[in-house]
Steps between C-alpha positions, in 0.01 A plus 500: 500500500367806598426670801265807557409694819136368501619191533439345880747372717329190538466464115854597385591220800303248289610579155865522591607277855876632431344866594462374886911547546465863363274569790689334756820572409371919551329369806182623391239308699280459179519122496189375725407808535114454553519856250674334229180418352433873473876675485516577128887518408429870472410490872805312615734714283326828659520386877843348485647846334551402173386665151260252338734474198811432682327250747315286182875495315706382804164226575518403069917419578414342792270233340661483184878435665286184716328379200835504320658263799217287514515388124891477606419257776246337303779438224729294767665783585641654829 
């Protein structure tokens, strides 16, 4: 999985689901945002404060800690 800053809200929502908690959990009102079709990553990370770098490694944990839980679950566990 990678993520770059070109990369749309709308399509990094798409490719990984697990991403919508990141965004909600920093209250960022990206998710059904009618601009998520056009908010690159490098966009969000720029109006919420954060450098692009930083924002794209903290969003990579984020999915790959839910992925991680979901093959968990999917395993019988929790």
């Amino acid at each position: 999985m990678t993520l770059e800053g070109g990369m749309t809200v709308q399509e990094t929502l798409r490719r990984h689901p697990g991403a919508m908690a990141f965004f909600i959990e920093r209250r960022m009102l990206c998710v059904g945002c009618p601009t998520e079709a056009f908010h690159t990553l490098a966009d969000v990370a720029r109006i919420q404060g954060y450098t692009l770098e930083t924002f794209l490694k903290d969003l990579q944990a984020a999915i790959a800690h839910e992925n991680g839980a979901q093959r968990y679950d999917e395993r019988g566990g929790r």
